[in-house]
C-alpha positions in Angstrom: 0.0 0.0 0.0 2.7 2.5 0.8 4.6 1.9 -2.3 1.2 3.0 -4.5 0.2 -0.7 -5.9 -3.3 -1.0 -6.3 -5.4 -1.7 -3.6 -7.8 -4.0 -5.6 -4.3 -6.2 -6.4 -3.6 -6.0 -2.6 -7.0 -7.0 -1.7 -7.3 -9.7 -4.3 -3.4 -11.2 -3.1 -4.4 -11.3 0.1 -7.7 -13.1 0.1 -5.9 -15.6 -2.3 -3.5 -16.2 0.8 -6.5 -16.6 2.9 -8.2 -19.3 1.2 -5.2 -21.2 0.3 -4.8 -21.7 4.4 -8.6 -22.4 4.6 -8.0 -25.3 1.7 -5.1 -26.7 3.1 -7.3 -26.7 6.6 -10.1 -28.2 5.0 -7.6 -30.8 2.7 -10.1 -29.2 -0.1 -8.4 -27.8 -3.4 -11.8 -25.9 -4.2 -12.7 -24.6 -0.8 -14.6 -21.2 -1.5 -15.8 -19.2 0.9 -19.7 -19.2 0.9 -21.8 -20.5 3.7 -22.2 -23.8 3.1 -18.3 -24.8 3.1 -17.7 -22.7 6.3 -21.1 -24.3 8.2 -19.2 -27.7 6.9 -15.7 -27.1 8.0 -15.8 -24.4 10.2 -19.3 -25.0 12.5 -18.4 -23.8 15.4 -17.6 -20.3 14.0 -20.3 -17.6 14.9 -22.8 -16.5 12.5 -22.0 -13.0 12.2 -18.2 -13.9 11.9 -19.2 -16.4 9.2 -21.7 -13.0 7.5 -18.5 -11.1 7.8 -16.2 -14.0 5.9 -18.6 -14.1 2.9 -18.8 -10.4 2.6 -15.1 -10.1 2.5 -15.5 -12.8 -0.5 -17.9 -10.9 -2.2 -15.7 -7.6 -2.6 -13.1 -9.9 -4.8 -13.0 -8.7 -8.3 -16.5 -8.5 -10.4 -18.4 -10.2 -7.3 -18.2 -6.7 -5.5 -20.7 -5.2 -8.3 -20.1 -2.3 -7.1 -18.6 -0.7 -10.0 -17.0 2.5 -7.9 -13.3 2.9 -7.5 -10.8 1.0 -5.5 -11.4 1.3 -1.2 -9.7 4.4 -0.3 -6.7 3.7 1.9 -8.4 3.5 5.1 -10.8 1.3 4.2 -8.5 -1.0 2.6 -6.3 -1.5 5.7 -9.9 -2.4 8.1 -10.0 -4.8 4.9 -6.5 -6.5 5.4 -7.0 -6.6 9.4 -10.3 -8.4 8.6 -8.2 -11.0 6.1 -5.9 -11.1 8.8 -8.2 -11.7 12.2 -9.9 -14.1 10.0 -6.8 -15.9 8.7 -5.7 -16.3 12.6 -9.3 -17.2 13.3 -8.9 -20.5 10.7 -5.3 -21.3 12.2 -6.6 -21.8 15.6 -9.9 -23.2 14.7 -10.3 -26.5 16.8 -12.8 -29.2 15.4 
């Protein structure tokens, strides 16, 4: 961020990173994150944590929809502490 890549790149790398631990987690080479795979793999995470996963998901690429510029830099770095918390979240998870 500090050296002036683009945010959506930064965004995009990082979630990338993120579900590459949740699929070598879950042992599955498609793991997405939508509800169903994280009710299947991850039950005992709470609902709104779970809401909060899939909404990260949807601001990938053209699944954001919403067609406005990239987060300003603020809002970008809540973004990556989210990817983060939740990345810590999956490492710890205990079945």
């Amino acid at each position: 961020m500090l050296s002036g890549k683009d945010f959506d790149d930064i965004f995009i790398g990082a979630f990338k990173t993120l579900e590459e631990i949740a699929r070598g987690i879950t042992n599955d080479s498609k793991f997405e994150f939508d509800e169903k795979n994280l009710q299947k793999y991850f039950p005992k995470i709470h609902g709104t944590i779970r809401t909060t996963i899939v909404k990260l998901d949807a601001h990938r690429g053209d699944k954001a929809g919403h067609g406005k510029a990239s987060p300003e830099p603020y809002e970008m770095r809540y973004l990556l502490f989210s990817i983060c918390n939740v990345a810590l979240l999956l490492l710890d998870y205990n079945p």
